[in-house]
Structures are given as structure tokens and as C-alpha cells.
C-alpha positions as CSV (number, residue, x, y, z in Angstrom):
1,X,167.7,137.5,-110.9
2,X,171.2,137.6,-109.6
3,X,169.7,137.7,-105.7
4,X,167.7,134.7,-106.6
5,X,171.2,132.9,-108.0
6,X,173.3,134.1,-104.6
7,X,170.4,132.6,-102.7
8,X,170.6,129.3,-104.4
9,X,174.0,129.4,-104.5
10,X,174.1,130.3,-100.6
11,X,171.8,127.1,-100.6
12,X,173.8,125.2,-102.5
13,X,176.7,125.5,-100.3
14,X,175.2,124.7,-97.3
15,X,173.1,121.4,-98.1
16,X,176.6,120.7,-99.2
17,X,178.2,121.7,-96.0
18,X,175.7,119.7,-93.7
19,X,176.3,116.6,-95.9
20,X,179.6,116.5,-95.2
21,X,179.1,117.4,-91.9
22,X,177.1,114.7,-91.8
23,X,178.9,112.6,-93.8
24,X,182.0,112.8,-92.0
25,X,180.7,112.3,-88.6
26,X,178.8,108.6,-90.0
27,X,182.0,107.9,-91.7
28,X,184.2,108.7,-88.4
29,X,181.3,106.6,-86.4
30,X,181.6,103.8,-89.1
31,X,185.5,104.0,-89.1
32,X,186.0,104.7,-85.8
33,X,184.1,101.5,-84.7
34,X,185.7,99.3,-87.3
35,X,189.0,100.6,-86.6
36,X,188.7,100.5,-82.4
37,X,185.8,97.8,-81.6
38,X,182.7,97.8,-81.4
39,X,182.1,100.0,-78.3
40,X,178.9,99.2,-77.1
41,X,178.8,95.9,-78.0
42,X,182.1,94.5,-77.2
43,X,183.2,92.4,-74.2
44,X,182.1,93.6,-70.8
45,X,180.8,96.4,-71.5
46,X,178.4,94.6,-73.5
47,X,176.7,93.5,-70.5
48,X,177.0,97.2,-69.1
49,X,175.3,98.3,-71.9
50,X,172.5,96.1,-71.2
51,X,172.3,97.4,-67.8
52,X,172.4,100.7,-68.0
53,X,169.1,99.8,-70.7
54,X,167.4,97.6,-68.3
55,X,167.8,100.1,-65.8
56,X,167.3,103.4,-68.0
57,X,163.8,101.7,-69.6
58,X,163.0,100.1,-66.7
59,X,162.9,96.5,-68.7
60,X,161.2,94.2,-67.4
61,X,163.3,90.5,-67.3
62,X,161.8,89.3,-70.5
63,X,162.7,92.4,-72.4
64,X,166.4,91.9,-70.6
65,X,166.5,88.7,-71.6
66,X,165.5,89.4,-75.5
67,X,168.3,92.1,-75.6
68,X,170.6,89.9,-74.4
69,X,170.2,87.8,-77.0
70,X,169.7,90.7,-79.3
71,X,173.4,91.5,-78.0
72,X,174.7,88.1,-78.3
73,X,173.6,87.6,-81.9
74,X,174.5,90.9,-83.0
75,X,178.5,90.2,-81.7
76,X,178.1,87.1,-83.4
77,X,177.2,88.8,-86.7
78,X,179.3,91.3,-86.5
79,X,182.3,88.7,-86.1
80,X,181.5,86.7,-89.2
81,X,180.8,89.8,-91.1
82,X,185.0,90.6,-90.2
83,X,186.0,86.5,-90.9
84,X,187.2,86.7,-94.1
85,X,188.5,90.4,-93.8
86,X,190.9,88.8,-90.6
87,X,191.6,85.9,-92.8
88,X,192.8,88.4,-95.6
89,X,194.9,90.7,-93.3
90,X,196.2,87.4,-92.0
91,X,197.3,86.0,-95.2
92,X,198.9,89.6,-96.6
93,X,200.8,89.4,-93.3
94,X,202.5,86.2,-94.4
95,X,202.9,87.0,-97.8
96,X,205.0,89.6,-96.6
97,X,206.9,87.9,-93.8
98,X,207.5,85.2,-96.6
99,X,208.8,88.5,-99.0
100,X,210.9,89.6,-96.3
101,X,212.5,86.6,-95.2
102,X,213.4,86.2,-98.8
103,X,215.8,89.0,-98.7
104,X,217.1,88.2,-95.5
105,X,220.8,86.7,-94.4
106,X,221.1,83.6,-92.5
107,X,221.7,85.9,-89.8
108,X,219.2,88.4,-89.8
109,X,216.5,85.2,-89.8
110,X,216.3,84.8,-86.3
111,X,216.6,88.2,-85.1
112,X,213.6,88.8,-88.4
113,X,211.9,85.2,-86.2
114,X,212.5,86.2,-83.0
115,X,210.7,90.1,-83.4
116,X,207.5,88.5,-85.0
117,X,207.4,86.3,-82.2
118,X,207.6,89.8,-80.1
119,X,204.7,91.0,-82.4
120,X,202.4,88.0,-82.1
121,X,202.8,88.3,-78.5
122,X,201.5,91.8,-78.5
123,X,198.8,91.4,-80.4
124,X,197.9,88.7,-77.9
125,X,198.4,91.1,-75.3
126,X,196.1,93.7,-76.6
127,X,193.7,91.1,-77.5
128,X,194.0,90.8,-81.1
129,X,193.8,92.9,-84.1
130,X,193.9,96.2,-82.9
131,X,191.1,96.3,-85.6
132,X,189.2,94.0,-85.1
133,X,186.2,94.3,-83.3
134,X,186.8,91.3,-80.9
């Protein structure tokens, strides 16, 4: 009886342990892709993607052509899926730029100004949201 409990208890532990391996290594995927792009389907590499396929599988150029567009329309749903997430983050930031400026001095304003200008240059120079998967 108690060998038959320290088996399922040995069990036990282990389905447990492979599901959060598991677990945690979808979640770091999921997260992982949210929070740095879209790797295999984002900008350039997009089309590298597709021919490293074509050339892998040997598609032929109808089948290169349909995961193109396969490609295309997946970026495309994967941006509106992170629209009103962007528009979100994008409102919180100037809710809190507005907070901020509230407690500011008339001169600390356009040092506070001149720094998110600094910022929104950046962001332009790393192409956007570092989370977003543009």
C-alpha cells in the first residue's frame, strides 16, 4: 500500500514537473514573441522564412505564392490583434506625461518636453514599440 502511494506520488510529481516544463517553455515562446516580434514573421525575414520553405520543401511557385499570402495575411492579423493593445499603451503613456507635467515647474517643462522628444525619437529609431510585433 504505501509503495503503491510513493509511486503515485513519484507520478504525481512528475506529470506536474513536465507541465511546467512545458508550460513554461509555451509561455516563454508566447511571451518571448509578444515581447520581441514576431520572429519568423516579421519584416525581412519574413520573406527568408519563405525561402528557406520553398527551398527546404521544394515548393513549387503556386505553393510559394499561397504562403506568401499565408505570410501576408497572418502579419496582418497579428497587427490588428495588437491595435487596441498599442492604442492602450499609447493612451497610459499620456495619461502619465499629462500626471507628470502636472507636477512640474515652469522650468522643468521643457527639459520634461525636450526628453520625450529624445524618447519618441528612439522608439522611431528602433522601429517602434519595442513590443510590438511590427
Amino acid at each position: 500500500m504505501e509503495s503503491k502511494i510513493k509511486r503515485e506520488a513519484t507520478f504525481l510529481v512528475l506529470v506536474v514537473f513536465v507541465l511546467g516544463v512545458f508550460l513554461g517553455g509555451l509561455g516563454n515562446h508566447v511571451w518571448g514573441e509578444r515581447e520581441w516580434g514576431l520572429r519568423s514573421f516579421r519584416g525581412p525575414r519574413s520573406h527568408q522564412v519563405v525561402s528557406d520553405l520553398t527551398q527546404e520543401l521544394q515548393l513549387s511557385a503556386d505553393q510559394q505564392k499561397q504562403l506568401n499570402a499565408i505570410v501576408d495575411d497572418t502579419k496582418a492579423r497579428i497587427h490588428a490583434a495588437y491595435a487596441p493593445v498599442d492604442t492602450q499603451r499609447e493612451q497610459l503613456r499620456q495619461q502619465a506625461n499629462e500626471r507628470i507635467r502636472a507636477i512640474l515647474t515652469q522650468e522643468q517643462l521643457p527639459k520634461f518636453e525636450a526628453f520625450m522628444q529624445r524618447m519618441a525619437e528612439q522608439r522611431k529609431k528602433d522601429g517602434g514599440e519595442r513590443r510590438s510585433p511590427r
